[in-house]
Biotite code that builds the C-alpha atoms (Angstrom):
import biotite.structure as struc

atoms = struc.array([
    struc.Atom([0.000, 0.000, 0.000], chain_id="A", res_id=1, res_name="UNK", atom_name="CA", element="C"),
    struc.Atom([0.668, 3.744, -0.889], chain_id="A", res_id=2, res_name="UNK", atom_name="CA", element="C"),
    struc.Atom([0.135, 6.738, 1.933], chain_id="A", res_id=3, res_name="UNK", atom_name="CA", element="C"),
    struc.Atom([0.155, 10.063, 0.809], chain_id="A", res_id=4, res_name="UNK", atom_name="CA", element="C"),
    struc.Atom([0.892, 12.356, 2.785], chain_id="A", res_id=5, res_name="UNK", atom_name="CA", element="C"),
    struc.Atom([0.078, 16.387, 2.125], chain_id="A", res_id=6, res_name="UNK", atom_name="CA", element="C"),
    struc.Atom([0.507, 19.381, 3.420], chain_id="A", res_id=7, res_name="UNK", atom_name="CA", element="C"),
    struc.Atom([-0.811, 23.080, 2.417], chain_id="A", res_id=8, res_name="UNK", atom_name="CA", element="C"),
    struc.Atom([1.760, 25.619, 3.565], chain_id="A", res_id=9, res_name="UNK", atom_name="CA", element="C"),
    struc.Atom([0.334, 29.226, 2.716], chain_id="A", res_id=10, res_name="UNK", atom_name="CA", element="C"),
    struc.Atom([-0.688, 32.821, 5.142], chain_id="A", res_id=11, res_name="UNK", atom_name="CA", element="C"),
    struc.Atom([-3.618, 32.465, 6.877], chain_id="A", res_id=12, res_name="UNK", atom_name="CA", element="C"),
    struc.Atom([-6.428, 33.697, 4.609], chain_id="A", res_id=13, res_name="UNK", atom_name="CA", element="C"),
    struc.Atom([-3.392, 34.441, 1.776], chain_id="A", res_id=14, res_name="UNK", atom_name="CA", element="C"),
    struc.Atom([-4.486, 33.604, -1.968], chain_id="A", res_id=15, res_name="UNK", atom_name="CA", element="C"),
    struc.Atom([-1.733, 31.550, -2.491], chain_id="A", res_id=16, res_name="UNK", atom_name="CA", element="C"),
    struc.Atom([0.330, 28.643, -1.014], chain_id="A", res_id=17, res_name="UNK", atom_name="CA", element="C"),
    struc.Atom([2.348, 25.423, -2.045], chain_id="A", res_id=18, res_name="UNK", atom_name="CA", element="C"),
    struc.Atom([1.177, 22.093, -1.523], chain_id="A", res_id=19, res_name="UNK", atom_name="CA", element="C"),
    struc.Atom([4.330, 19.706, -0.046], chain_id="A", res_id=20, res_name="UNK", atom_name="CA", element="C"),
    struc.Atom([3.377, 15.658, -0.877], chain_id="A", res_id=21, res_name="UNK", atom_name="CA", element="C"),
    struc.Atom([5.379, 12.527, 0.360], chain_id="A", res_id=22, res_name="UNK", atom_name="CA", element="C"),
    struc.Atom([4.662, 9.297, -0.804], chain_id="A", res_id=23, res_name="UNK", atom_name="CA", element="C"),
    struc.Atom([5.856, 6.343, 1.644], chain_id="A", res_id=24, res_name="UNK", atom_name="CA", element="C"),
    struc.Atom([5.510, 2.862, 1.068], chain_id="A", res_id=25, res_name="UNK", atom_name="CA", element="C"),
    struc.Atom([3.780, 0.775, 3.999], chain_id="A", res_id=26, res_name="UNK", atom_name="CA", element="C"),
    struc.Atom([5.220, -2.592, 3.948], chain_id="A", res_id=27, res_name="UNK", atom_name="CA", element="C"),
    struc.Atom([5.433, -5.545, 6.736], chain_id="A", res_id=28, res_name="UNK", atom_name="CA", element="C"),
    struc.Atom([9.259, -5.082, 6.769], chain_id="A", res_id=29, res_name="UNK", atom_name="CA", element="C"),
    struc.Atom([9.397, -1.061, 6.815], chain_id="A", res_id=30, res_name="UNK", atom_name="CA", element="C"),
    struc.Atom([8.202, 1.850, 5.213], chain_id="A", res_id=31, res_name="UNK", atom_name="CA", element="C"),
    struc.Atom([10.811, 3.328, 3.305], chain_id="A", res_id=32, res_name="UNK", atom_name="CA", element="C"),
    struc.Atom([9.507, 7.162, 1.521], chain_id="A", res_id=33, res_name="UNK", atom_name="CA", element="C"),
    struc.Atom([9.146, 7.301, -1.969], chain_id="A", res_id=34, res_name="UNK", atom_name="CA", element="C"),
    struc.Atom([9.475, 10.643, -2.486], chain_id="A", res_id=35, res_name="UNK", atom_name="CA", element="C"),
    struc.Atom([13.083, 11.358, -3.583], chain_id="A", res_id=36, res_name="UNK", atom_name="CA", element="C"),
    struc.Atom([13.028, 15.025, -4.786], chain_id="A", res_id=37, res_name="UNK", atom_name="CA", element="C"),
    struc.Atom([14.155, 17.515, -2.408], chain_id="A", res_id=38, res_name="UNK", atom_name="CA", element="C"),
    struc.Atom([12.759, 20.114, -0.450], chain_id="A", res_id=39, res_name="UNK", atom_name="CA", element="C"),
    struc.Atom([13.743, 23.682, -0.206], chain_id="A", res_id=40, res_name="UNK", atom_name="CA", element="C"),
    struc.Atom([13.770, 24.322, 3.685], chain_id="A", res_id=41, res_name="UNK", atom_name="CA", element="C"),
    struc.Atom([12.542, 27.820, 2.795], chain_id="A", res_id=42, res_name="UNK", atom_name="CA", element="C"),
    struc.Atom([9.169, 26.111, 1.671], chain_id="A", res_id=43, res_name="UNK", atom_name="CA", element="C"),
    struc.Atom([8.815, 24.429, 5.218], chain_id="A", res_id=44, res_name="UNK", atom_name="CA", element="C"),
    struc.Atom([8.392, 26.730, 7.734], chain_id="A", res_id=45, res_name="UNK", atom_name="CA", element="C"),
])
């Protein structure tokens, strides 16, 4: 199975935003993340 996992980072009534979205892999041995492209920190708070 797939989880998604997204966030909406954007001012508090603002008109615009970005929308951040990991992808991990749930497995009975792990969960490794599938997302491999990287974030710029300045996007995450």
């Amino acid at each position: 199975m797939v989880l998604c996992v997204e966030s909406y980072i954007g001012r508090l009534g603002g008109r615009e935003g970005v929308k951040i979205e990991e992808q991990i892999l749930i497995t009975e041995t792990g969960n490794p993340q599938l997302s491999r492209y990287p974030l710029d920190e300045r996007l995450l708070g």
